[in-house]
C-alpha positions as a Markdown table, in Angstrom:
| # | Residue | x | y | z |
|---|---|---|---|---|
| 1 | Unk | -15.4 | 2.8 | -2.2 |
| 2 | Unk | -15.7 | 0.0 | 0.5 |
| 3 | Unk | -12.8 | 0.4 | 2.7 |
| 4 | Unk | -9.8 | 2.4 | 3.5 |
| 5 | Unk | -6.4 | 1.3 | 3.0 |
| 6 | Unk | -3.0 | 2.5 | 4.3 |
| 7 | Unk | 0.4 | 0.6 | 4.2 |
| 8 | Unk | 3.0 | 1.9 | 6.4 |
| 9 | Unk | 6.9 | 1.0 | 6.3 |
| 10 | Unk | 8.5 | 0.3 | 9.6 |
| 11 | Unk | 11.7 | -0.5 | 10.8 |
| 12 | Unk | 10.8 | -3.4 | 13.4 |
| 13 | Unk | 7.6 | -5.1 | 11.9 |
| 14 | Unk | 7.4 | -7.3 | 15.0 |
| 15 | Unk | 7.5 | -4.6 | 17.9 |
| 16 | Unk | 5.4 | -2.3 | 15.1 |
| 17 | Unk | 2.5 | -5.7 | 15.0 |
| 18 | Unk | 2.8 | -5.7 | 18.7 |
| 19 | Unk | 1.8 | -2.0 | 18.9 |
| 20 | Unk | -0.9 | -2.3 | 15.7 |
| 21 | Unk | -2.2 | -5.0 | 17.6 |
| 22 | Unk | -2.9 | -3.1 | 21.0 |
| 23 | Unk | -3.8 | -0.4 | 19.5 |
| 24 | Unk | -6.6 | -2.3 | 17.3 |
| 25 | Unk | -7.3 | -4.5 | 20.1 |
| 26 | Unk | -7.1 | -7.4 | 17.3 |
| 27 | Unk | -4.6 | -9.6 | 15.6 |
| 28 | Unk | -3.4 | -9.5 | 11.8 |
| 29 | Unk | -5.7 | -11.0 | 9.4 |
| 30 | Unk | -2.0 | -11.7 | 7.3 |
| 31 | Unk | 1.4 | -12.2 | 9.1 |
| 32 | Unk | 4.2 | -12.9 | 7.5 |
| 33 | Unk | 8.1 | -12.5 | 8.5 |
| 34 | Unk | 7.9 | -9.4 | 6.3 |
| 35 | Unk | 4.8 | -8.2 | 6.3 |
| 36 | Unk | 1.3 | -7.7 | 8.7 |
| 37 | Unk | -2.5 | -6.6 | 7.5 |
| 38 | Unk | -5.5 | -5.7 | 9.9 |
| 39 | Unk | -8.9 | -5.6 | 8.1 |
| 40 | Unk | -10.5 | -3.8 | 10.8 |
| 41 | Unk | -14.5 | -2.7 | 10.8 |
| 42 | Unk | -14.1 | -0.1 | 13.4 |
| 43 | Unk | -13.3 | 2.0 | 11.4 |
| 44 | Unk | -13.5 | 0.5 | 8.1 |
| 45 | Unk | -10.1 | -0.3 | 6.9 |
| 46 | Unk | -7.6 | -2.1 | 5.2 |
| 47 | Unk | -4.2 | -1.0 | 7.3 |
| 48 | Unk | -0.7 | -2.8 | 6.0 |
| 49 | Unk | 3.1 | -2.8 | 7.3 |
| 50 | Unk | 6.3 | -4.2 | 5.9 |
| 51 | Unk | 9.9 | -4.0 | 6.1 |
| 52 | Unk | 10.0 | -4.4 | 2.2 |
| 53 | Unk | 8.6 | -1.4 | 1.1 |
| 54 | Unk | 10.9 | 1.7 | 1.1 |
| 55 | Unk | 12.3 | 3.9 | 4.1 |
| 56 | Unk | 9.9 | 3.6 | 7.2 |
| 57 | Unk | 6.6 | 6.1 | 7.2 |
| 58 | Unk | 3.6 | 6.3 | 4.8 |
| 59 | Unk | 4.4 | 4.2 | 1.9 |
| 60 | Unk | 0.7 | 4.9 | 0.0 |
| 61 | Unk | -3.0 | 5.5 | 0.9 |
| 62 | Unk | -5.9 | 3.6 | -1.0 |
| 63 | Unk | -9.4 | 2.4 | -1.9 |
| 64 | Unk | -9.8 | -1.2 | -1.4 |
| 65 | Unk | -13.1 | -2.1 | -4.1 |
| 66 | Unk | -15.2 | -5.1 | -3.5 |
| 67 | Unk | -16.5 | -5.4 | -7.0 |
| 68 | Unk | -14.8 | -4.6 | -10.8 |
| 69 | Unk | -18.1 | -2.0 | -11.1 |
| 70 | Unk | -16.1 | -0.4 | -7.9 |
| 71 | Unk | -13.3 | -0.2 | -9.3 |
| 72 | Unk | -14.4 | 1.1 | -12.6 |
| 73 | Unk | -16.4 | 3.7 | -11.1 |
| 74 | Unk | -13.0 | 5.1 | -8.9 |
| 75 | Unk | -11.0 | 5.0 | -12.1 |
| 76 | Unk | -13.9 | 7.2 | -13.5 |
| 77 | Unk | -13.0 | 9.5 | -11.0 |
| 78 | Unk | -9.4 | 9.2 | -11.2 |
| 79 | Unk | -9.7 | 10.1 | -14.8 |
| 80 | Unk | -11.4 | 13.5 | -13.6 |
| 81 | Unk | -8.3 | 14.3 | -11.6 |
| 82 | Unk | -6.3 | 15.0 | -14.3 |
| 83 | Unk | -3.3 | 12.8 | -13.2 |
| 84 | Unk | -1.2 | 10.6 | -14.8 |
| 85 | Unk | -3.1 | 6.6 | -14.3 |
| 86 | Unk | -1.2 | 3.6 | -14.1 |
| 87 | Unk | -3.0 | 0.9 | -14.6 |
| 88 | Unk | -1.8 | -3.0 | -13.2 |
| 89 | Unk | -4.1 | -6.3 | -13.9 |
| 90 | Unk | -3.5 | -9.7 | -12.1 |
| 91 | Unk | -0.5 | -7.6 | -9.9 |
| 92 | Unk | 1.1 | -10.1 | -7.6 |
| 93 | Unk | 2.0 | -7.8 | -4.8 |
| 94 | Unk | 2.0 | -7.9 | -0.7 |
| 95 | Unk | 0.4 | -11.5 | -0.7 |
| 96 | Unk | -2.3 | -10.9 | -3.0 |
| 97 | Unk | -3.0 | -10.9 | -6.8 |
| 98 | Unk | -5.0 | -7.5 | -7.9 |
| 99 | Unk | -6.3 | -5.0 | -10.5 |
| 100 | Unk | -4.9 | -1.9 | -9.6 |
| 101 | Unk | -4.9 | 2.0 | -10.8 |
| 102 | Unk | -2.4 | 4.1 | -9.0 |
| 103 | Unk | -2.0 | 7.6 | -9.0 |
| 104 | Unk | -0.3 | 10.5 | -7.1 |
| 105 | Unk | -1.4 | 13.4 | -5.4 |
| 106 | Unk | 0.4 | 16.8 | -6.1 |
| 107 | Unk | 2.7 | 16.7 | -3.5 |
| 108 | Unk | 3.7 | 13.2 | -4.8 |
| 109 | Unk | 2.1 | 10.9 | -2.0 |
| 110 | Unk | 0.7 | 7.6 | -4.1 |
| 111 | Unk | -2.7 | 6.1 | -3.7 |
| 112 | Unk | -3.7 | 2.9 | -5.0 |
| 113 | Unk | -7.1 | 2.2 | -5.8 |
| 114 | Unk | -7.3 | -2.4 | -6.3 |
| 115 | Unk | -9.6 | -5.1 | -6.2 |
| 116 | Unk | -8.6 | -7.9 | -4.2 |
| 117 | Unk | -8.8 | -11.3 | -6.9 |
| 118 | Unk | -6.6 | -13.8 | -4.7 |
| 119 | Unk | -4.4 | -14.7 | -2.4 |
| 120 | Unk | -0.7 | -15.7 | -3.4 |
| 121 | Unk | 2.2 | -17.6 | -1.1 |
| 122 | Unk | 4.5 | -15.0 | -1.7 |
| 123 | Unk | 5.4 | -11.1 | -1.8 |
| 124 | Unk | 5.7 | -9.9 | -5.0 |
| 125 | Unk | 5.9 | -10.9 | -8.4 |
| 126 | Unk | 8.7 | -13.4 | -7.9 |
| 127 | Unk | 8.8 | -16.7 | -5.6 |
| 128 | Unk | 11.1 | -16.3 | -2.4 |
| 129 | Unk | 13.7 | -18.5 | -4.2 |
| 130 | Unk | 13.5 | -15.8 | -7.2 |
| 131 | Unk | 14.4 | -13.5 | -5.4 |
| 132 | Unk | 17.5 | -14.6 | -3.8 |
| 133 | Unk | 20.2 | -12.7 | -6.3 |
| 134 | Unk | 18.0 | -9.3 | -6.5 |
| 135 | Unk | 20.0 | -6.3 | -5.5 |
| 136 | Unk | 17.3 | -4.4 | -3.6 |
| 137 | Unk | 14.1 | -5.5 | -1.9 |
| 138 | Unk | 11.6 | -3.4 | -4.6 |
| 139 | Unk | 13.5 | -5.7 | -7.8 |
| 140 | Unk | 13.2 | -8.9 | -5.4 |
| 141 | Unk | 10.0 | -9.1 | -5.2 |
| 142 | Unk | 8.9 | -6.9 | -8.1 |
| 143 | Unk | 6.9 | -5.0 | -6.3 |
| 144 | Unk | 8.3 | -1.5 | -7.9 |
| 145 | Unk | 5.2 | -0.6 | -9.2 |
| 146 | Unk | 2.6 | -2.9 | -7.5 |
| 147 | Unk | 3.7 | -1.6 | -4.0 |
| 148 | Unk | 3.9 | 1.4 | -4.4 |
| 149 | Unk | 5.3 | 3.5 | -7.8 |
| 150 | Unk | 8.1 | 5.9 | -7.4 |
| 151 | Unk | 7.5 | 9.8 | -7.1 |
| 152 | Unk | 7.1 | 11.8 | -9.7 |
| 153 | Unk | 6.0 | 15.1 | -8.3 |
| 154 | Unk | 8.1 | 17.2 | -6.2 |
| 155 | Unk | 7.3 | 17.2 | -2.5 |
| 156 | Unk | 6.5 | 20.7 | -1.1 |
| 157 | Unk | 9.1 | 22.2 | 1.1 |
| 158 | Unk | 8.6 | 21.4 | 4.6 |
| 159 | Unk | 6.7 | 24.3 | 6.2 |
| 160 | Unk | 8.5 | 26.3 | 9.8 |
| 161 | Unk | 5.4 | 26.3 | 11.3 |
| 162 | Unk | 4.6 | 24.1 | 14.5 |
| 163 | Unk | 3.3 | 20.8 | 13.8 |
| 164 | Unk | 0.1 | 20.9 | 15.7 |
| 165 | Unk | -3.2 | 22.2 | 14.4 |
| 166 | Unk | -2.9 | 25.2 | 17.6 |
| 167 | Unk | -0.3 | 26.4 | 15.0 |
C-alpha cells in the first residue's frame, strides 16, 4: 500500500477547498465545480471532497496502489477478511478511470482499494450532457458503485459515552 486515501462529502465544496487548503498549506491537485483532491506527501495521502457523493461526512476510506502487483496483493488480503469483494475494472469514477475492489468494514464503513489507470473529463460513468435527465446525483454520474457502494451492514448504535478519548 502506497498511499492513504479518504473522500469526504461536504456541503460547501468551495469554503470546505478553502479550509483543506489552509489546513494542507497546498492547493488541489484536481478542482472541479464538484469535486477537489490533495495528493499530499506529508503525510502520505490521497484526501477527496465532493458535493456528489451522498449526505456530508466520511463517504469511504482507501488504499491508493501504484502498481496491478499492489493491487493484487491488497485483494489477497481482502480475501482473508472474510467479506463480501466487489470487484470494478476500467471504473470511470471522480475524474479518473480505475481497477477497484471495495469492501466494508463491520460497522458498514466502505473502503476502496484502486489503481489509478487515467484521467477522464468528467465524473462518473456518464458525460455531463448524460447526465442531465438523471434523478439523483449517484444515477447521473453512475458513480453508485464506483464512489462509494451502499451499506450493507448495520451501523452499531451510537454509544452515550463522551466523545473524547478522556471518556
Amino acid at each position: 500500500m502506497k498511499r492513504f486515501h479518504v473522500h469526504v462529502a461536504v456541503s460547501d465544496l468551495e469554503q470546505s477547498t478553502r479550509f483543506y487548503s489552509a489546513m494542507f498549506g497546498l492547493q488541489p491537485s484536481v478542482l472541479k465545480s464538484d469535486y477537489a483532491k490533495w495528493m499530499l506527501d506529508d503525510p502520505r495521502i490521497n484526501f477527496a471532497i465532493s458535493e456528489r457523493v451522498g449526505n456530508p461526512g466520511l463517504n469511504h476510506l482507501g488504499f491508493q496502489a501504484e502498481s496491478e502487483e499492489e493491487l493484487e496483493e491488497i485483494h489477497t488480503r481482502l480475501q482473508s477478511a472474510d467479506s463480501a469483494i466487489t470487484a470494478e475494472t476500467g471504473a470511470n469514477c471522480c475524474y479518473a478511470k480505475s481497477d477497484k475492489y471495495w469492501v466494508q468494514d463491520p460497522t458498514g464503513i466502505a473502503w476502496e482499494s484502486f489503481r489509478t489507470l487515467d484521467t477522464i473529463p468528467f465524473h462518473g460513468e456518464q458525460s455531463h450532457q448524460g447526465a442531465a435527465g438523471a434523478a439523483n446525483a449517484n444515477e447521473a454520474t453512475g458513480c453508485s458503485i464506483s464512489c462509494c457502494p451502499a451499506p450493507t451492514a448495520a451501523p452499531a448504535e451510537k454509544s452515550t459515552a463522551k466523545a473524547c478519548c478522556n471518556g
